[in-house]
TIVOLO-490536 format. One line per 5 residues: number of its first residue (from 0); for each residue x, y, z of N, C-alpha, C. Coordinates in nm, 2 decimals. Layout:
BEGIN
NUM> X/Y/Z/X/Y/Z/X/Y/Z ~ ... .
***
This chain:
BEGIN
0> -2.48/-0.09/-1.10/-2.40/-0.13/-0.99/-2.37/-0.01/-0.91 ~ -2.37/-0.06/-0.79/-2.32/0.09/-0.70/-2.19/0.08/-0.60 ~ -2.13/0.17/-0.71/-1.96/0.16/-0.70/-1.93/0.14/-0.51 ~ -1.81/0.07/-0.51/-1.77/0.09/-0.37/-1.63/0.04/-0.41 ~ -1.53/0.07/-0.29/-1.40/0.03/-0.30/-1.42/-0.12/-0.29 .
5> -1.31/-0.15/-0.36/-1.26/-0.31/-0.38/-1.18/-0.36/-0.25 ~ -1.26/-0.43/-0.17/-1.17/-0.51/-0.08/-1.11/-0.64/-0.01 ~ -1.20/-0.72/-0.11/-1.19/-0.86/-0.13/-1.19/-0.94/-0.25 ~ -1.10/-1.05/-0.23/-1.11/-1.10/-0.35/-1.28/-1.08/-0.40 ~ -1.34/-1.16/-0.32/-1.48/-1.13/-0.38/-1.55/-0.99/-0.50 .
10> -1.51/-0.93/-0.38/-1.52/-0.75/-0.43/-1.50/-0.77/-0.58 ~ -1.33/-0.83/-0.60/-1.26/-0.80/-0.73/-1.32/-0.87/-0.77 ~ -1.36/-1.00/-0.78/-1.44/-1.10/-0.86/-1.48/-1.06/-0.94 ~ -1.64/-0.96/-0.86/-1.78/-0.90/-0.88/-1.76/-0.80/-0.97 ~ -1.63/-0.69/-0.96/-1.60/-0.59/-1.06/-1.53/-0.62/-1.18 .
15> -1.51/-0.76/-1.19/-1.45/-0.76/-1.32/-1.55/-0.79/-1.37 ~ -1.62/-0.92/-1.35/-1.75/-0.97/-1.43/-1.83/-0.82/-1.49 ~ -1.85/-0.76/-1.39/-1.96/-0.65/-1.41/-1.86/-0.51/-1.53 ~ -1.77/-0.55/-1.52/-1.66/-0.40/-1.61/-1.65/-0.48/-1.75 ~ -1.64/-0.63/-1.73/-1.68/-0.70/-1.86/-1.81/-0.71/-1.97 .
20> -1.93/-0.70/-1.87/-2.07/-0.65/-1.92/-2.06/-0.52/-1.96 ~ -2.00/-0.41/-1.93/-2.03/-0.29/-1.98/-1.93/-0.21/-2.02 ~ -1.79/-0.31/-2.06/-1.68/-0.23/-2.12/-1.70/-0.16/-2.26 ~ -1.74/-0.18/-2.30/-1.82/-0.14/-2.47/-1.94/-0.03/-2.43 ~ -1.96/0.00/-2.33/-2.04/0.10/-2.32/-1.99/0.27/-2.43 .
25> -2.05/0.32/-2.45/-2.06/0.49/-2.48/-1.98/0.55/-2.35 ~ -1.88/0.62/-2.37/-1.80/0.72/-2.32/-1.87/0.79/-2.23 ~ -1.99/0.88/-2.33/-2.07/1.01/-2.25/-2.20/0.95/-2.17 ~ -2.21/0.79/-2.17/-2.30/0.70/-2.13/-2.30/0.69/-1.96 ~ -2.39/0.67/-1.90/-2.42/0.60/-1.72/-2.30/0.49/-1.72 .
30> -2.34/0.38/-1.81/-2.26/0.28/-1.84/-2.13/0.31/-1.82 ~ -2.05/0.40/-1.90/-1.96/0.46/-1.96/-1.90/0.50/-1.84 ~ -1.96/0.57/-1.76/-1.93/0.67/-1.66/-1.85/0.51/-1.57 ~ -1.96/0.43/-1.55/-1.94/0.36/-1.47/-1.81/0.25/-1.50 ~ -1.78/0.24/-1.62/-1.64/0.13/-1.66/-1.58/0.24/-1.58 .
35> -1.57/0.31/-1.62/-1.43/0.43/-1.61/-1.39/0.44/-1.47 ~ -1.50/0.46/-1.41/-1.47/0.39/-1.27/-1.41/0.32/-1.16 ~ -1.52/0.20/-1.25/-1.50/0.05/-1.18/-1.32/0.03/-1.24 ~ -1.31/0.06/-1.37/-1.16/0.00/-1.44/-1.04/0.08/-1.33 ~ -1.11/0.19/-1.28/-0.95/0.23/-1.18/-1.01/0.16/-1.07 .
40> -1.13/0.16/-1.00/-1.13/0.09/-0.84/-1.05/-0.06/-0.89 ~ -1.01/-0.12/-0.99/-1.01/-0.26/-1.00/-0.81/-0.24/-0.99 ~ -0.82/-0.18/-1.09/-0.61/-0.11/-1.09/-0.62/-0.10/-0.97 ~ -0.66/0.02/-0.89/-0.58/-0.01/-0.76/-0.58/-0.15/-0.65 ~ -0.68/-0.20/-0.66/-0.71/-0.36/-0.60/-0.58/-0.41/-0.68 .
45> -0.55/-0.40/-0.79/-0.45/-0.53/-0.84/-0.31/-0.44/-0.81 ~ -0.26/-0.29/-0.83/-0.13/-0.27/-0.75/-0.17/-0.29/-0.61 ~ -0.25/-0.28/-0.54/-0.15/-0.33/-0.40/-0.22/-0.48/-0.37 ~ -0.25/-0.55/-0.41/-0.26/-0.68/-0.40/-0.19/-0.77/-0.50 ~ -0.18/-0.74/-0.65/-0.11/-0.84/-0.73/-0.01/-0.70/-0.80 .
50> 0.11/-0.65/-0.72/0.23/-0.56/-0.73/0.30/-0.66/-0.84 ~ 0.32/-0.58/-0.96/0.42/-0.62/-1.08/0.59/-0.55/-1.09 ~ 0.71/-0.65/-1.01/0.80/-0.56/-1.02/0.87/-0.54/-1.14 ~ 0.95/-0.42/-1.12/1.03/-0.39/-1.25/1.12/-0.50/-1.31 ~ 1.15/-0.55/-1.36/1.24/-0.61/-1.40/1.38/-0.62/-1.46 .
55> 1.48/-0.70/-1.37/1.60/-0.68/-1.41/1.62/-0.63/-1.53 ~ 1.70/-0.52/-1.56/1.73/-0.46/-1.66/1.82/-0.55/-1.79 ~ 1.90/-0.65/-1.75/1.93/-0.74/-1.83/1.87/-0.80/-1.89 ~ 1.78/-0.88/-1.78/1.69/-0.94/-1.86/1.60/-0.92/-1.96 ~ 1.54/-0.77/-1.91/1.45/-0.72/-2.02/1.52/-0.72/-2.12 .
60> 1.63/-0.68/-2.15/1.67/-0.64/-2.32/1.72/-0.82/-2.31 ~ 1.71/-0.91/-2.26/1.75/-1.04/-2.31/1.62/-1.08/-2.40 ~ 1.47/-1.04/-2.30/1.34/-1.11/-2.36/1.34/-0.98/-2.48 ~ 1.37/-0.88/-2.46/1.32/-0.81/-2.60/1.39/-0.85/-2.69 ~ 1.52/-0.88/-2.66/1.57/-0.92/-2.80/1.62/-1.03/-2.84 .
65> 1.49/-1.16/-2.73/1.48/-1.28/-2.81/1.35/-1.26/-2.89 ~ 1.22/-1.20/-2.88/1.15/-1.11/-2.90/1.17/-1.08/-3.05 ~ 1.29/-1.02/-3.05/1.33/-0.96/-3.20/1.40/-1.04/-3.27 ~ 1.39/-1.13/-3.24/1.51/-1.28/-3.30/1.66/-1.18/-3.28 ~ 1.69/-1.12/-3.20/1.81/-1.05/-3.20/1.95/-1.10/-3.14 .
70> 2.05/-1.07/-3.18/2.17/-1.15/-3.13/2.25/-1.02/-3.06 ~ 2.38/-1.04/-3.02/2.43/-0.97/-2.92/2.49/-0.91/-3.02 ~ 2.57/-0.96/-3.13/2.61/-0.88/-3.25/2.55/-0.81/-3.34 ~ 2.38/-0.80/-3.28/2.31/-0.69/-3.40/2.34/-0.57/-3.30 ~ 2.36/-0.54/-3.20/2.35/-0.41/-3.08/2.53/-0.36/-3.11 .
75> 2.56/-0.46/-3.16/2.69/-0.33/-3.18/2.68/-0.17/-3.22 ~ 2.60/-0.17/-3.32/2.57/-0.05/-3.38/2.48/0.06/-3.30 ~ 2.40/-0.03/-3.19/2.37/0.06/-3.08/2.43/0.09/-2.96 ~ 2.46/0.01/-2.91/2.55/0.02/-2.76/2.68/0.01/-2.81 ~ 2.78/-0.02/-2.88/2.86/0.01/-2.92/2.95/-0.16/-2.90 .
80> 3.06/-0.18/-2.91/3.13/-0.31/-2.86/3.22/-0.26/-2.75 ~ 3.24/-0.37/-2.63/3.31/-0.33/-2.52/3.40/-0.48/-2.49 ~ 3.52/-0.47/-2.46/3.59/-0.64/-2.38/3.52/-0.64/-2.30 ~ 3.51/-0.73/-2.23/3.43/-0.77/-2.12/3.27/-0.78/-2.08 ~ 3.22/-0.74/-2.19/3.05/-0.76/-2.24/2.99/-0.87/-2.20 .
85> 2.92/-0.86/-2.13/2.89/-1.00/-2.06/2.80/-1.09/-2.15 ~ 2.79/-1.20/-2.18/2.73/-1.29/-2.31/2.64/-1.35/-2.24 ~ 2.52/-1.29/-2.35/2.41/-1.35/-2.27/2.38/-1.50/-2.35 .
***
């Protein structure tokens, strides 16, 4: 395949199918050369077209610590206990 930037959905289509045939390639390999490639032209196609934002900071430690079967009473020993702690 002969690299070019990704600029259409198409584009992206064609590079994944084709990064999927030769992800298992050898490192020091043509092949090789060429995942390594294609795998960043495809990353930047998906940040600026499918942008992942950060995530409320609440939330995250809500999913991590349903995640961990965790309760708001196991974090005492980490964040400490406060009045006014808001209950998730």
């Amino acid at each position: 395949m002969d690299l070019k930037s990704i600029k259409t959905e198409n584009d992206y289509e064609k590079a994944l199918k084709r990064l999927e045939l030769i992800f298992e390639a050898a490192l020091e390999s043509k092949e090789g050369d060429e995942a390594e490639n294609l795998s960043m032209l495809i990353d930047n196609y998906e940040n600026m077209h499918y942008p992942i934002e950060a995530p409320d900071p609440i939330e995250a430690i809500k999913i991590r610590m349903e995640e961990l079967n965790l309760k708001q009473k196991d974090l005492i020993g980490v964040i400490g206990k406060k009045a006014g702690f808001p209950k998730f």
